[in-house]
NUZA-387189 format. One record per residue (C-alpha): chain; z, y, x; residue in three letters; residue number from 1. Coordinates in steps of 0.1 Angstrom, whole numbers, plus 2048, in hexadecimal, padded with zeros to 3 digits. Each point is the difference from the previous one (the first is absolute). Layout:
   chain     w     v     u   resn   resi
       A     Z     Y     X    Ala    NUM
...
END
This chain:
   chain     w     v     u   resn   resi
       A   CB9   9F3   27D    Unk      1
       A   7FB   7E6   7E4    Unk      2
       A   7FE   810   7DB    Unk      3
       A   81F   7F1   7EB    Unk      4
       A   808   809   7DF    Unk      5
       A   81E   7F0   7EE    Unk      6
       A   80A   806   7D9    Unk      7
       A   818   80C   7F5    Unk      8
       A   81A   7ED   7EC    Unk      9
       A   81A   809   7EB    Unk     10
       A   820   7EF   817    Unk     11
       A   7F1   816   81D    Unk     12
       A   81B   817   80D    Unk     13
       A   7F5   80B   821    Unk     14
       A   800   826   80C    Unk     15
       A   7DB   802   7F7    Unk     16
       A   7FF   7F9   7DC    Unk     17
       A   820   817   7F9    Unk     18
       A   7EF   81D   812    Unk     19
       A   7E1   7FE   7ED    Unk     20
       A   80D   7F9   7DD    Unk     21
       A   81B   81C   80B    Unk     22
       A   814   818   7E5    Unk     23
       A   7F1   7FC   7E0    Unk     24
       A   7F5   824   7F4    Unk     25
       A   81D   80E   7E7    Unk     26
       A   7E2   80E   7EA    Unk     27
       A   809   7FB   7D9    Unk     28
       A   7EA   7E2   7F6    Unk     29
       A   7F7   816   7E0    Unk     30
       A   7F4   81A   814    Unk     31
       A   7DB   7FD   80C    Unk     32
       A   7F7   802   822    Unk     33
       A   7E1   809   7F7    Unk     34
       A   7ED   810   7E6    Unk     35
       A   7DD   80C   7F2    Unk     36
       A   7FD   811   7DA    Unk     37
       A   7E1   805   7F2    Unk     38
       A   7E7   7F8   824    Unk     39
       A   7E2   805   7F8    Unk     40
       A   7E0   800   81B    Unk     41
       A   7D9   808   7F5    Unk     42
       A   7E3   7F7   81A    Unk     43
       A   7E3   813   7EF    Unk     44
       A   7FA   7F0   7DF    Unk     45
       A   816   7E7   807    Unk     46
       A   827   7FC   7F7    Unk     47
       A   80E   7EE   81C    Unk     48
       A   823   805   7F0    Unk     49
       A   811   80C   7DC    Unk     50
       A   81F   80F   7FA    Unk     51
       A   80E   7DF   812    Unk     52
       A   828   801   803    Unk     53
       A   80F   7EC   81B    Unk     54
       A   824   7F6   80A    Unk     55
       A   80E   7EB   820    Unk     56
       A   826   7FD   805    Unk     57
       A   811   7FA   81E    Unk     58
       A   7FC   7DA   80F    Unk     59
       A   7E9   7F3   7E6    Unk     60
       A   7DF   7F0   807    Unk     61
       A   7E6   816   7E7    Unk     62
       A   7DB   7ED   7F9    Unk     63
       A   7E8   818   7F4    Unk     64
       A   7E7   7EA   7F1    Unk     65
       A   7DE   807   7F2    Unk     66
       A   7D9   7F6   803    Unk     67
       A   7EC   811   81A    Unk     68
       A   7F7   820   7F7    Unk     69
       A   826   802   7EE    Unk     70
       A   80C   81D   815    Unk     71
       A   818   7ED   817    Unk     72
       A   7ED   810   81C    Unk     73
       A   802   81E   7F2    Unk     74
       A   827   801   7F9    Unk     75
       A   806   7F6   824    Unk     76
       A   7E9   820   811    Unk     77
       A   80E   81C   7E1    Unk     78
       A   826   7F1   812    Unk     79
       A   7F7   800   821    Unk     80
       A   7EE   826   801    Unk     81
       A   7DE   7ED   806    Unk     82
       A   7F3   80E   7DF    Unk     83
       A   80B   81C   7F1    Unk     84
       A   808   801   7DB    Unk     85
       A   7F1   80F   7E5    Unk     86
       A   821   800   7E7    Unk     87
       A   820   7F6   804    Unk     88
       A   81F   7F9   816    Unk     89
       A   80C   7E9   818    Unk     90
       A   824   803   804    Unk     91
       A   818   7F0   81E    Unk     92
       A   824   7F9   7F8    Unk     93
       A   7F9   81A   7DE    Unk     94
       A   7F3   818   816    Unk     95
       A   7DB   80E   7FF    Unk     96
       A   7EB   7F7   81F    Unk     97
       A   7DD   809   80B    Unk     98
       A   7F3   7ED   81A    Unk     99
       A   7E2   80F   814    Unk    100
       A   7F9   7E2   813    Unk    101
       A   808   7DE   807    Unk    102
       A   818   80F   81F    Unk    103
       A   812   81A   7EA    Unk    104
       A   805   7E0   7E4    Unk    105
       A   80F   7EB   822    Unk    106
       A   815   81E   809    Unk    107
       A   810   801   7DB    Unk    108
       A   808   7DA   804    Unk    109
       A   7DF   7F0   7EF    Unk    110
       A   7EE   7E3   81C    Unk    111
       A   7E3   7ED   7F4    Unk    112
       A   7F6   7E1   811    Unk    113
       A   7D9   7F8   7F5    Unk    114
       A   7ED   7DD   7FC    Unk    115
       A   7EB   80E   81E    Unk    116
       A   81D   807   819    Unk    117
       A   7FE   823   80D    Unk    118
       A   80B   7FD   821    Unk    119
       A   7F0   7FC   821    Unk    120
       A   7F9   7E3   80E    Unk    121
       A   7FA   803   820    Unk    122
       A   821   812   809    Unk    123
       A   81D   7E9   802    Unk    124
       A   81A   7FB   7E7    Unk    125
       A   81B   817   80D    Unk    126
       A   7E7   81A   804    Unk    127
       A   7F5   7FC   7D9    Unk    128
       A   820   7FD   7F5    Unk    129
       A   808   827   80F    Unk    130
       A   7DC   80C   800    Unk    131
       A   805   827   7FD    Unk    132
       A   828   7FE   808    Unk    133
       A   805   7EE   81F    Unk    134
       A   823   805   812    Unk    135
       A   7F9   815   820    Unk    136
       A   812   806   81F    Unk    137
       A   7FE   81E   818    Unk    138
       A   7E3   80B   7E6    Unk    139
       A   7E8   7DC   807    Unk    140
       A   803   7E5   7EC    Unk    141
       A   816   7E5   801    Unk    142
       A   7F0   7E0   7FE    Unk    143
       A   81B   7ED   809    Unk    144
       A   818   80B   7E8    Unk    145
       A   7E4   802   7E5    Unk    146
       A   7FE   7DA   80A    Unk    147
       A   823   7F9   7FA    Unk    148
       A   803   813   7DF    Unk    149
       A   7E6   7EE   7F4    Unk    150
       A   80A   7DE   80B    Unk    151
       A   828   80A   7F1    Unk    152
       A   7EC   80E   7DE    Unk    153
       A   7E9   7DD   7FB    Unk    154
       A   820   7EC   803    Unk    155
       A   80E   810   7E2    Unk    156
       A   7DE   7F1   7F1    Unk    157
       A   80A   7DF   813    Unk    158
       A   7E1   801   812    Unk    159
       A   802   7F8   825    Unk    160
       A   7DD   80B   810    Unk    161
       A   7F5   80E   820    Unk    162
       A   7FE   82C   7F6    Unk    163
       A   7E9   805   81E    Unk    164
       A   7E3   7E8   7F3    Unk    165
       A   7E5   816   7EF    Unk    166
       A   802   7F6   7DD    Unk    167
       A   7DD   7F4   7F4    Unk    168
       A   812   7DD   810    Unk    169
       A   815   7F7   7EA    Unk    170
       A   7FB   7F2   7DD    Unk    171
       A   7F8   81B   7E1    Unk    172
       A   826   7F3   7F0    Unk    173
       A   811   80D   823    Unk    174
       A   7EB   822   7FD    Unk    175
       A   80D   803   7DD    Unk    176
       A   824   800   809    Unk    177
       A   7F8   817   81C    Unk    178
       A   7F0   81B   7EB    Unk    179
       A   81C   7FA   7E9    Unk    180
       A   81A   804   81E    Unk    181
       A   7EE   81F   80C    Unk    182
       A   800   810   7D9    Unk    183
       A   823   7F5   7F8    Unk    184
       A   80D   80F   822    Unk    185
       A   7EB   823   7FC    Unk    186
       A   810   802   7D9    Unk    187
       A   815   7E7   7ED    Unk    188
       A   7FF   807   7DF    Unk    189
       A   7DD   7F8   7ED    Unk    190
       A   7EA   7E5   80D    Unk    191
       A   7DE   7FC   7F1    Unk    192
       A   7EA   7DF   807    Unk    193
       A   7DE   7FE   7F6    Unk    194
       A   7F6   7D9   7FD    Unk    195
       A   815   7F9   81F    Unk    196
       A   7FC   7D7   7FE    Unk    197
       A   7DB   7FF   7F6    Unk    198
       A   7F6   7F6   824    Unk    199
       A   822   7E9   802    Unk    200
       A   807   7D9   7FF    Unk    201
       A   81E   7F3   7ED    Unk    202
       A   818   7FF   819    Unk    203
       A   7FA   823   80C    Unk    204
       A   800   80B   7DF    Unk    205
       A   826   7F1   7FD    Unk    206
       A   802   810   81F    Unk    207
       A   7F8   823   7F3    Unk    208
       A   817   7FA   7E1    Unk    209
       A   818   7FD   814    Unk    210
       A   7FF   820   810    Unk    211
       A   7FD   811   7DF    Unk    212
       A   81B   7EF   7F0    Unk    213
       A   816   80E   81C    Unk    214
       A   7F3   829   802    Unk    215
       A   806   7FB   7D7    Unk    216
       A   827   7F6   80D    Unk    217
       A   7FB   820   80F    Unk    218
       A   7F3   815   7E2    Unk    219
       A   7E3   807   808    Unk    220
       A   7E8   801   7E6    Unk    221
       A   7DF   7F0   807    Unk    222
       A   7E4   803   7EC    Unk    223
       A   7E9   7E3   800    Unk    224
       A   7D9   7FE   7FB    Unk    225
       A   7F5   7DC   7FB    Unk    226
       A   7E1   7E8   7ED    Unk    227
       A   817   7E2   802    Unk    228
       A   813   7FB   7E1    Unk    229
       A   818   7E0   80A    Unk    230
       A   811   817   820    Unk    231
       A   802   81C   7EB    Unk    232
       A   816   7EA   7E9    Unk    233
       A   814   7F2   823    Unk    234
       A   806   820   80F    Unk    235
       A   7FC   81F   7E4    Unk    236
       A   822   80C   7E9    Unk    237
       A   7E4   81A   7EB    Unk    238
       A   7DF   803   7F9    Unk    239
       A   7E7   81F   7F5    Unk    240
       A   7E2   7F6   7F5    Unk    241
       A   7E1   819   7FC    Unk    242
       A   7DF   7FC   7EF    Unk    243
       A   7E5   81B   803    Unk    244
       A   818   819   814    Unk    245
       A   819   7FD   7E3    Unk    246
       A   81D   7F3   800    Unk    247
       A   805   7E1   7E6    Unk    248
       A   821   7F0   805    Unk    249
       A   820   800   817    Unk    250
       A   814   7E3   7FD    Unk    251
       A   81B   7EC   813    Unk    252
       A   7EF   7E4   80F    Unk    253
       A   818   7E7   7F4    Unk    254
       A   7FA   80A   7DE    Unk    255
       A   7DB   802   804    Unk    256
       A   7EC   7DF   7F4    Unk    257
       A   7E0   7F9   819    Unk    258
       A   7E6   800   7DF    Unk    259
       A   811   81E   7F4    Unk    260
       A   7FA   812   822    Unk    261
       A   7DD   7F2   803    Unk    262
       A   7F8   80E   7DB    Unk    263
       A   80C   820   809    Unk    264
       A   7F0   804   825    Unk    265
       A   7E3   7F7   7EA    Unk    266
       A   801   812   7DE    Unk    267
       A   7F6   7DB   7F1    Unk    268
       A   808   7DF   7FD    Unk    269
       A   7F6   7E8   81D    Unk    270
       A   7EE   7E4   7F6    Unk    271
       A   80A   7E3   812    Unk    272
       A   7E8   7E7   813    Unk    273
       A   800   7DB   7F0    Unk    274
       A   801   7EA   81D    Unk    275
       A   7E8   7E3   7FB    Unk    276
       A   80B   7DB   7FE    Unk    277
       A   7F7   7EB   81F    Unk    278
       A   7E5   7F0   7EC    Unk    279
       A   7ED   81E   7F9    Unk    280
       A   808   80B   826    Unk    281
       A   7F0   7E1   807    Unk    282
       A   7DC   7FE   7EE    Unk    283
       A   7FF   828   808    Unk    284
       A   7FE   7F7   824    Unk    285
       A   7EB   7E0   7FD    Unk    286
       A   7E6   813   7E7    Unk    287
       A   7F2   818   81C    Unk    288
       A   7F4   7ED   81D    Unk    289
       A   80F   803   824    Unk    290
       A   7F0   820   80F    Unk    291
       A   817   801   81E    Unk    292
       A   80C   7E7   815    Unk    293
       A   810   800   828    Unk    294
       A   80A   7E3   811    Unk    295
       A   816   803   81D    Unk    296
       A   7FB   825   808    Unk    297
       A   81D   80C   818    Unk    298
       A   802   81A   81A    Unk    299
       A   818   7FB   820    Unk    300
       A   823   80E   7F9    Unk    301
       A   7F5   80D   7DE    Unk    302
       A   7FA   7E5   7E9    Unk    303
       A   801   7DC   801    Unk    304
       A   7E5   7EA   7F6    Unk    305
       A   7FA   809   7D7    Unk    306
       A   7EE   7EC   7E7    Unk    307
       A   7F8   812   7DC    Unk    308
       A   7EB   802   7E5    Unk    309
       A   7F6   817   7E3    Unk    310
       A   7EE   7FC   7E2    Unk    311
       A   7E8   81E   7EC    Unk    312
       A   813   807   7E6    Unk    313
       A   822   7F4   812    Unk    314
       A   81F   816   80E    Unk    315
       A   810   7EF   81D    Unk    316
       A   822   814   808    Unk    317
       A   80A   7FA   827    Unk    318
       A   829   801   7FF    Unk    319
       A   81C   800   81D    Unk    320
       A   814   81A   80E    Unk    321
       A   7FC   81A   81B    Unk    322
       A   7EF   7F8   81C    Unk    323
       A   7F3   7DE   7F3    Unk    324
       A   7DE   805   804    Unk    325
       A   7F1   80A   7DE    Unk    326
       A   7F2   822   810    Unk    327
       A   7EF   7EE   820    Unk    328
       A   7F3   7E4   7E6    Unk    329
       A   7EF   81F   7EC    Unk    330
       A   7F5   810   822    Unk    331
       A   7F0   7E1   80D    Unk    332
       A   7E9   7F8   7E4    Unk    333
       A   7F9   825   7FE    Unk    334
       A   7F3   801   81C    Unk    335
       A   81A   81B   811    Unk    336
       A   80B   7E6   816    Unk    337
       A   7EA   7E5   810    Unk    338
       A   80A   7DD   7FB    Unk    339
       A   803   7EA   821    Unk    340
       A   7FD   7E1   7F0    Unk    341
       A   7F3   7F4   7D9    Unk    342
       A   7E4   803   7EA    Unk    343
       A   7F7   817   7E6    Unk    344
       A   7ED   7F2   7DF    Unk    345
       A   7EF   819   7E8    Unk    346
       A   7F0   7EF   7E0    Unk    347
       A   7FE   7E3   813    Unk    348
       A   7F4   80B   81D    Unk    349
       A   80C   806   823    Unk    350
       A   7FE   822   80D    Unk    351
       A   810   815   81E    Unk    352
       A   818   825   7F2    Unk    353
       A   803   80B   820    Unk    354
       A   80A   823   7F3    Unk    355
       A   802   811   7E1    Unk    356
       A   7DF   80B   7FB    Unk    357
       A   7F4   7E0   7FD    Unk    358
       A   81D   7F5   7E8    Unk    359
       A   7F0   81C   7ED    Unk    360
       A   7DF   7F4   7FF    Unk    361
       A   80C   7DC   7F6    Unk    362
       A   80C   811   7E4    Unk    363
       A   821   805   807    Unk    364
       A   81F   820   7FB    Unk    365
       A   81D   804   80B    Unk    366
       A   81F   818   7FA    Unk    367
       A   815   7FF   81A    Unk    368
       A   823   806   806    Unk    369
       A   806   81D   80D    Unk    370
       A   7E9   81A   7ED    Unk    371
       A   80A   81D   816    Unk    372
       A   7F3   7F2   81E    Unk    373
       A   7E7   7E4   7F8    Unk    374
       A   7F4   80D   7DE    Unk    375
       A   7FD   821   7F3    Unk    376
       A   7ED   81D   815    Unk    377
       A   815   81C   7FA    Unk    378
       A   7E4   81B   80B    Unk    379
       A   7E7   7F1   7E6    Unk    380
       A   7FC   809   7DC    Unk    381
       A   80D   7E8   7EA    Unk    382
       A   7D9   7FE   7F4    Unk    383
       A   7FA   7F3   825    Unk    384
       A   81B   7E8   805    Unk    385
       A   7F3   7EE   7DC    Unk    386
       A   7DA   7FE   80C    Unk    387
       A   80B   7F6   826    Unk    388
       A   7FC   7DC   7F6    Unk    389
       A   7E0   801   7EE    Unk    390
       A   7EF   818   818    Unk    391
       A   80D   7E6   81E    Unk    392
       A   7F1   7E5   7EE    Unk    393
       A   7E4   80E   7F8    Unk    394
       A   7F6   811   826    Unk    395
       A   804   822   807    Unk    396
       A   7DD   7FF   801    Unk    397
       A   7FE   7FD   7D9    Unk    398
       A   815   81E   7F5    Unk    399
       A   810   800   7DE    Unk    400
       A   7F6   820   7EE    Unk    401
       A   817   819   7FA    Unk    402
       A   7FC   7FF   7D6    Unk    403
       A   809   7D8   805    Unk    404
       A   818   806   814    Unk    405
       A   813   815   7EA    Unk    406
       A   7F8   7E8   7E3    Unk    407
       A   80D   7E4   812    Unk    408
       A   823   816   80A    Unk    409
       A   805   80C   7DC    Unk    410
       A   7FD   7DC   7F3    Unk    411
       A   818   7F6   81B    Unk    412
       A   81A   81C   7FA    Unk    413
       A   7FD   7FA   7D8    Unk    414
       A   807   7D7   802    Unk    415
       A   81B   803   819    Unk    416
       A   813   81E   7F2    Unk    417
       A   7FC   814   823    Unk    418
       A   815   820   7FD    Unk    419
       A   7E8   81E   811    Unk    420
       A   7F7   822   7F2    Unk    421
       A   7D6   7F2   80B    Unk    422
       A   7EE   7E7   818    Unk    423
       A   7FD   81B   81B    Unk    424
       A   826   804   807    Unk    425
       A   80B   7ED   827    Unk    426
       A   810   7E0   7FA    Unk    427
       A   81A   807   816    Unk    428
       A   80F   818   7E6    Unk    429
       A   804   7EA   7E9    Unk    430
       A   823   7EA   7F9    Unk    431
       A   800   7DE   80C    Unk    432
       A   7FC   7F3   7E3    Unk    433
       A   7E4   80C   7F2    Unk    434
       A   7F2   7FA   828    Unk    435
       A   805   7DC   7F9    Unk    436
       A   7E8   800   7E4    Unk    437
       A   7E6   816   811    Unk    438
       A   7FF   7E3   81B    Unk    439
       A   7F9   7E8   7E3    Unk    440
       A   7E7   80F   7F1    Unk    441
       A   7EE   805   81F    Unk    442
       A   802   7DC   803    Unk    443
       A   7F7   7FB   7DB    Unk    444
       A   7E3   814   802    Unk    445
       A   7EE   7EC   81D    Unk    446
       A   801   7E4   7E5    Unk    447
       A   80B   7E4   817    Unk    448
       A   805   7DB   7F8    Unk    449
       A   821   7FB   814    Unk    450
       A   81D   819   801    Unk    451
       A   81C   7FC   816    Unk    452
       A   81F   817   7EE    Unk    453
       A   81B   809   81F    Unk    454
       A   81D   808   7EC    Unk    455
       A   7ED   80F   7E7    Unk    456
       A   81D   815   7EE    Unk    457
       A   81A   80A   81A    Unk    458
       A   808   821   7F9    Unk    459
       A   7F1   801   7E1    Unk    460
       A   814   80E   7DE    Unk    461
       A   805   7EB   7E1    Unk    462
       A   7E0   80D   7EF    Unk    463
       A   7E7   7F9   819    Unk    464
       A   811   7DF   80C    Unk    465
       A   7FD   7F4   7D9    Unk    466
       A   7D8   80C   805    Unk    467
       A   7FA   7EF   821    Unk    468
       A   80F   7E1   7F5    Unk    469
       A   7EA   803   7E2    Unk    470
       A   7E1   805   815    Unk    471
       A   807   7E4   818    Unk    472
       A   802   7E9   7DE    Unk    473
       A   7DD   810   7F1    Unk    474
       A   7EC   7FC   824    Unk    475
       A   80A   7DC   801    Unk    476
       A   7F4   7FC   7DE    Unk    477
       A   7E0   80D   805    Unk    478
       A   7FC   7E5   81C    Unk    479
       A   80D   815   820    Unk    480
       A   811   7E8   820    Unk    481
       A   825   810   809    Unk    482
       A   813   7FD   817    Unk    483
       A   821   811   7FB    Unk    484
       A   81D   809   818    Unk    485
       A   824   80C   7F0    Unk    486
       A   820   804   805    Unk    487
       A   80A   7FE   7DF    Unk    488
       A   805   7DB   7F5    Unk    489
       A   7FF   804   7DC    Unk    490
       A   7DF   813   7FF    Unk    491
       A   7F3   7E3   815    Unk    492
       A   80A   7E7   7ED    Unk    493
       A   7F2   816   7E2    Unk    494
       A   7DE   7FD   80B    Unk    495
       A   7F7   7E7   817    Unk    496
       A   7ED   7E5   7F9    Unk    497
       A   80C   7EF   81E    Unk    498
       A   819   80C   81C    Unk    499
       A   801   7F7   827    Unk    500
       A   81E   806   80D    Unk    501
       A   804   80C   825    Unk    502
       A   81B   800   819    Unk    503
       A   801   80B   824    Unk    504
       A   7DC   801   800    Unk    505
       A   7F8   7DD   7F1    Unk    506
       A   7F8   7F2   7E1    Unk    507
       A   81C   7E9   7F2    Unk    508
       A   7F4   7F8   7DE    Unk    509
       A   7EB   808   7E2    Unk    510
       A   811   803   7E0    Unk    511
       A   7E5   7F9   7DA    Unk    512
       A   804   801   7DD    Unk    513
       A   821   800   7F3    Unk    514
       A   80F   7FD   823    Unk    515
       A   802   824   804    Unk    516
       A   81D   810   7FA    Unk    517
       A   815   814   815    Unk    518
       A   818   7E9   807    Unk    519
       A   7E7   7E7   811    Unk    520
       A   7EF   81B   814    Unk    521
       A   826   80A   811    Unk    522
       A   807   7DA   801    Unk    523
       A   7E1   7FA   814    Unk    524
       A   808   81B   816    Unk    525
       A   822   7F3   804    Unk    526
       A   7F5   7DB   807    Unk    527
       A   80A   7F7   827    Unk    528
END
């Protein structure tokens, strides 16, 4: 059956958007759902969390906001009987609870829905939704009525999928409403998402609001975990922000300036970034000489025939929406992909990246995307993930010592503000943040000439978006190529020295100087 998902609007009247915004709860609006006074967590030396009080009233939208490191983790495992607290109580509907686990937290009416969905994906939908409570007949279980609970309980979502398709085929969006449908159904009063549009294009993110808006018609409460700042304004009605495993403010949003929340995520004034005039855009980018340069590289129902440029000491930003070809551009002259078609110009010269070894050697980097599965070796020491790189392009038959590796990590972890008790600790432990910047300084380590930057701060909190920006801006001073891919318009227009813009896997134009703006990069992607 064909996946179709339909929004919701606000004339809709049908039977399946009345069932799922239902009664609203009759809890007093006063009267916190939930509640945590005085939580406090300690990891060894560290303070994970301090004395932080909490509240969440029935159908609100709660952002908990914070750097990594903040204790947002934290506050979600101490509510959810993950963790276990060292002071302190958590209260539901005013009265003490102690959850021993994340089952006994589900049974008292708290579901958490995670950025990494934990459900199974190779058992269908239906059988996710009721995993551990299927309906049974004659003591066996009852597929097909499992199948048609499911299929009456996604309607409610207006969703209108096939149950019985495992669920690893459908898009991450769809998976998110189905763990939501599955958490919802199991307990409907506290609903905690933990950065549950980070892997989400616009429209499914409107999507997902929409579902929200209606379990908060409900009163439900949800508590929201997020990095992005401009939906936490669209879809939050309070915000908690923590700093250090305190907590530093709780404000309406509406009443809560974005600088003012930005100051107090960060415990200082943000400087901003001046954005350069086209002319200095310009004679930056001219200055350096062209170090990389393809001519129609393409690859057969990937990427259509691609002609770029960029300069040492130049930041070209690659724009266009989802699906448009930036990624496969990046992948291409990488090396992860082979090109069918094109050349490839280094200083001048023609040369053959037939994989990414031999980008490496031509003195390129790259972050990529998707750091869980392309970047960061979670087994690894952060120490090994930051030398990778440099031991690659050295040989393996050249072995970095151990003292210079550990001089080389320390410098890393010191310029890029990498949260980790030492060097030795698996990378995998650490927050995605602070994963992000262990894959750049892996990549800054190498010393290469050319770095292509995959959307270099998704995910990433205030603080160390602020830092990467300002690292991107220092290496392209010093006379580093880069090639940057982002979703975020304004931080390409920021920075770019030029910008191609991209749509359905083509270039359409190239926007200079004091022609970028935001307004001609959507225009261009508008253009018929």
């Amino acid at each position: 059956m064909r996946q179709r998902v339909r929004p919701f609007t606000g004339r809709q009247t049908g039977l399946p958007y009345a069932e799922l915004v239902g009664e609203k709860m009759t809890v007093q609006k006063n009267t916190p759902l939930l509640q945590t006074q005085n939580l406090t967590k300690r990891f060894g030396s560290v303070q994970a969390l301090s004395g932080v009080d909490f509240n969440l009233y029935p159908g609100e939208v709660h952002a908990v906001l914070g750097e990594n490191g903040a204790g947002k983790s934290t506050l979600i495992k101490l509510i959810t009987g993950v963790y276990r607290r060292d002071a302190g109580e958590i209260l539901l509907e005013g009265k003490p609870i102690d959850p021993q686990s994340p089952h006994e937290a589900q049974a008292l009416g708290i579901s958490t829905v995670y950025q990494e969905i934990n459900l199974v994906p190779t058992m269908s939908v239906a059988e996710n939704i009721f995993l551990g409570r299927q309906p049974r007949r004659f003591g066996f279980i009852d597929m097909r009525a499992a199948n048609a609970r499911a299929r009456a309980l996604l309607k409610t979502y207006h969703l209108d999928i096939d149950v019985t398709r495992t669920l690893s085929t459908f898009s991450i969006a769809v998976q998110q409403i189905v763990a939501i449908a599955r958490g919802v159904d199991m307990s409907a009063k506290i609903l905690i998402l933990d950065e549950p549009t980070a892997s989400l294009d616009a429209q499914e993110v409107q999507m997902l609001f929409t579902v929200i808006r209606a379990l908060k018609a409900r009163g439900i409460g949800i508590l929201l975990i997020t990095h992005f700042l401009d939906q936490v304004y669209q879809i939050s009605d309070r915000i908690t922000v923590l700093r250090n495993g305190e907590r530093v403010g709780e404000h309406l949003t509406a009443e809560l300036p974005k600088m003012k929340l930005i100051t107090l995520m960060l415990g200082r004034e943000l400087l901003s970034e001046t954005e350069s005039s086209g002319a200095e855009r310009a004679a930056v980018g001219d200055a350096g000489g062209a170090f990389l340069r393809t001519e129609g590289i393409a690859r057969r129902g990937m990427l259509q025939p691609i002609d770029l440029s960029v300069a040492r000491g130049e930041i070209v930003g690659l724009a266009g929406l989802l699906g448009s070809g930036r990624t496969e551009t990046a992948q291409l002259i990488f090396g992860v992909a082979r090109s069918d078609a094109g050349s490839v110009q280094v200083k001048g010269r023609k040369v053959a990246i037939g994989s990414p070894r031999q980008a490496v050697q031509h003195g390129f980097g790259m972050c990529p995307e998707d750091r869980k599965v392309e970047g960061i070796i979670a087994d690894l020491s952060v120490r090994e993930n930051i030398i990778l790189a440099m031991q690659a392009k050295r040989g393996w038959l050249r072995a970095l010592p151990a003292r210079k590796q550990e001089e080389i990590a320390q410098q890393m972890i010191a310029a890029l503000h990498i949260v980790t008790p030492d060097s030795s600790k698996p990378a995998g432990e650490l927050s995605g943040g602070n994963q992000q910047k262990v894959i750049l300084a892996r990549w800054l380590a190498s010393q290469p000439e050319f770095l292509i930057l995959d959307e270099p701060t998704r995910g990433i909190d205030v603080g160390a978006h602020a830092e990467i920006i300002h690292i991107i801006k220092n290496l392209c001073a010093q006379g580093m190529a880069l090639l940057v891919i982002s979703s975020e318009l304004a931080e390409v227009v920021d920075y770019s020295h030029r910008v191609v813009v991209l749509r359905d896997r083509q270039k359409l134009t190239e926007l200079t100087g004091e022609d970028i703006s935001e307004d001609n990069i959507m225009r261009a992607i508008a253009e018929q």
